[in-house]
C-alpha positions as CSV (number, residue, x, y, z in Angstrom):
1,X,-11.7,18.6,24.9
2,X,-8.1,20.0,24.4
3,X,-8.7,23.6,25.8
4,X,-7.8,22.9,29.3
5,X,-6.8,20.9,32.1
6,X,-7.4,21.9,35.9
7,X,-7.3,25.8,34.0
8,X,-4.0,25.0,32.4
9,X,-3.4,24.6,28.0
10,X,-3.6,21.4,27.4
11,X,-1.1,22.0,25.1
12,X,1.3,23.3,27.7
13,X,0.9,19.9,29.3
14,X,1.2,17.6,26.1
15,X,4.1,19.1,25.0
16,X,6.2,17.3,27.5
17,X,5.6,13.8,26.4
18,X,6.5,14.7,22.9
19,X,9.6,15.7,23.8
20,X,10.3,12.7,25.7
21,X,8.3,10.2,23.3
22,X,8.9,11.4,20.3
23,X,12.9,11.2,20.5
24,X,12.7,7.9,22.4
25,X,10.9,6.1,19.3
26,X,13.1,7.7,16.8
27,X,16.2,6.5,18.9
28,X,14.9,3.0,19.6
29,X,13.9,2.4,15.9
30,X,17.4,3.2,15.0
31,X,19.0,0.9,17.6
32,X,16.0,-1.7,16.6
33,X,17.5,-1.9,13.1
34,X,21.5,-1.4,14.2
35,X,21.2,-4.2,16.8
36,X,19.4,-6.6,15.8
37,X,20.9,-8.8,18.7
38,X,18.8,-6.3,21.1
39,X,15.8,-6.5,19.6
40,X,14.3,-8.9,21.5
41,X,14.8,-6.5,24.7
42,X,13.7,-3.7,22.6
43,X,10.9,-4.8,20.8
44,X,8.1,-4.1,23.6
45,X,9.5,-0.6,24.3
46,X,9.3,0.2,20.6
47,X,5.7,-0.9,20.4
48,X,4.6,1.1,23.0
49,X,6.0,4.1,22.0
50,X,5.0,3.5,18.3
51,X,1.7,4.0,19.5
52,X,2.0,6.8,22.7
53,X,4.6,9.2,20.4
54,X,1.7,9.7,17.7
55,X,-0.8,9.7,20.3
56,X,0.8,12.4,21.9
57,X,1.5,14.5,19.2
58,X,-1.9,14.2,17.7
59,X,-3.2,16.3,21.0
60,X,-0.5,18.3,21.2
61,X,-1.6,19.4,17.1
62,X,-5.0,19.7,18.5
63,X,-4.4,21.2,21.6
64,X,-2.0,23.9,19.9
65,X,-4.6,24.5,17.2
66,X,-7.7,25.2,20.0
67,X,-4.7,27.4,22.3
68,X,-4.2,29.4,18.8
69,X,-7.6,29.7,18.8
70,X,-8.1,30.9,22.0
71,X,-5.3,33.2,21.8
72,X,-6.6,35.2,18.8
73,X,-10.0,35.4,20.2
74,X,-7.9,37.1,23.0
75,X,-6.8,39.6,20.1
76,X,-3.5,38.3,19.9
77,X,-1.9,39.5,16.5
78,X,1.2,40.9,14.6
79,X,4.7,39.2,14.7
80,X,3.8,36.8,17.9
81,X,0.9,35.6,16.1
82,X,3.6,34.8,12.7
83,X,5.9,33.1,15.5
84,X,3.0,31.1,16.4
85,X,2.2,29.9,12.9
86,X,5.5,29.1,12.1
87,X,5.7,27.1,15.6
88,X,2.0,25.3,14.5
89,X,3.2,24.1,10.8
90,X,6.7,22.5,12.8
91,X,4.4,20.7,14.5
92,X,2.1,20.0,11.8
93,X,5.1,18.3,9.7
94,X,6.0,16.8,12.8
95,X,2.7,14.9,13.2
96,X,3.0,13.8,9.3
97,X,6.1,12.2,10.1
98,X,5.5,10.4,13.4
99,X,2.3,8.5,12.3
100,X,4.4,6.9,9.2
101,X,7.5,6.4,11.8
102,X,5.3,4.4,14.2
103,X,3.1,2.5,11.7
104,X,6.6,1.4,10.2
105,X,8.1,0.8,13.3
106,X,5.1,-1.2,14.3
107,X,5.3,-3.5,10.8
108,X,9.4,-3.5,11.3
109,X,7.7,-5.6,15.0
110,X,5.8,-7.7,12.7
111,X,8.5,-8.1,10.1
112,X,10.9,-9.5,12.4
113,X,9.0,-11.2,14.8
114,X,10.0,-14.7,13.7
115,X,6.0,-15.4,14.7
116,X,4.3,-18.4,12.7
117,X,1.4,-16.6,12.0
118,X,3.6,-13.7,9.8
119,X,3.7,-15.5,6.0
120,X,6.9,-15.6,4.8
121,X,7.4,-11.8,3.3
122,X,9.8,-11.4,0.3
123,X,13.4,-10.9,1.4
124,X,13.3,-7.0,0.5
125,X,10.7,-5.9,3.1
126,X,12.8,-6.0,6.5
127,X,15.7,-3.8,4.6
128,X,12.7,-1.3,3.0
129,X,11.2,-1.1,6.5
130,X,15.1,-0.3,8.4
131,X,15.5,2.1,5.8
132,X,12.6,4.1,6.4
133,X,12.1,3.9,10.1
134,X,15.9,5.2,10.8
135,X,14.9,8.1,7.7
136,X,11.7,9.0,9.2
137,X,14.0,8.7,12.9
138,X,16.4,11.2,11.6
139,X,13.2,13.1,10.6
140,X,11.6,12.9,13.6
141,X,14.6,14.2,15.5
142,X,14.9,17.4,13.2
143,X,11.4,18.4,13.6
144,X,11.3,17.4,17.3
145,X,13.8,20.3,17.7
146,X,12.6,22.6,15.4
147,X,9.0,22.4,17.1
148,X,10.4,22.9,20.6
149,X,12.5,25.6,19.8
150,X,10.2,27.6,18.1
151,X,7.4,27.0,20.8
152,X,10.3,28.0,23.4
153,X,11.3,30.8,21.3
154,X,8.0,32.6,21.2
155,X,6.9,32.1,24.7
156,X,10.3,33.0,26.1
157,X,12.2,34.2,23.3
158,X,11.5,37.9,24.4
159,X,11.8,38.2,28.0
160,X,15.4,36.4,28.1
């Protein structure tokens, strides 16, 4: 399921909305908890992409993982194969902090929704919830970066 595409990676596909999503949630769960006089414009935008940017980057894991795969089977080995690895755990780490970053940007939503069916939470939550999403943000931003640049550096580190 995430070899290929019309005989392309998957992965080589995916990787593209990852970029885009990944840095759009982190940067509209910051400005959800800086302006909270936008948040009405912002909220659906932030719950869509609380749910596509971990989406995406749980097929780009997987499609990375059966392109790895495929690439040793092919005999790949030796220093490539370490850049590879190195690329794979970036994007492993990655993963781990997107989930959190959407689920909490998703009950940040909730939190602030001023909906009558949300009880009244203690006043502590909506700061505890800010707090992580613009950490796991900043996260998010880091590893984005570090996960591109190593992928970019090991397919085209070498013949640049």
């Amino acid at each position: 399921m995430f070899e290929e595409i019309l005989g392309l990676p998957v992965h080589v596909l995916v990787i593209h909305a990852v970029v885009v999503f990944v840095p759009l949630l982190a940067v509209l769960a910051i400005a959800y908890v800086g302006l909270p006089r936008w948040r009405h414009r912002l909220d659906w935008a932030l719950g869509l992409l609380a749910v596509a940017a971990p989406v995406t980057a749980y097929v780009a894991v997987k499609s990375g993982e059966a392109l790895t795969d495929a690439l040793v089977a092919r005999g790949f080995q030796g220093p490539i194969l370490d850049q590879i690895f190195d690329h794979s755990r970036y994007g492993d780490i990655l993963l781990r902090i997107v989930v959190p970053l959407g689920i909490v940007a998703i009950l940040l939503l909730v939190a602030t929704s001023g909906h009558p069916r949300v009880p009244q939470l203690p006043a502590l939550v909506v700061p505890v919830l800010a707090v992580a999403a613009v950490g796991l943000a900043i996260a998010a931003l880091i590893y984005v970066y570090l996960t591109g640049h190593s992928g970019a550096e090991t397919v085209w580190g070498t013949t640049l």
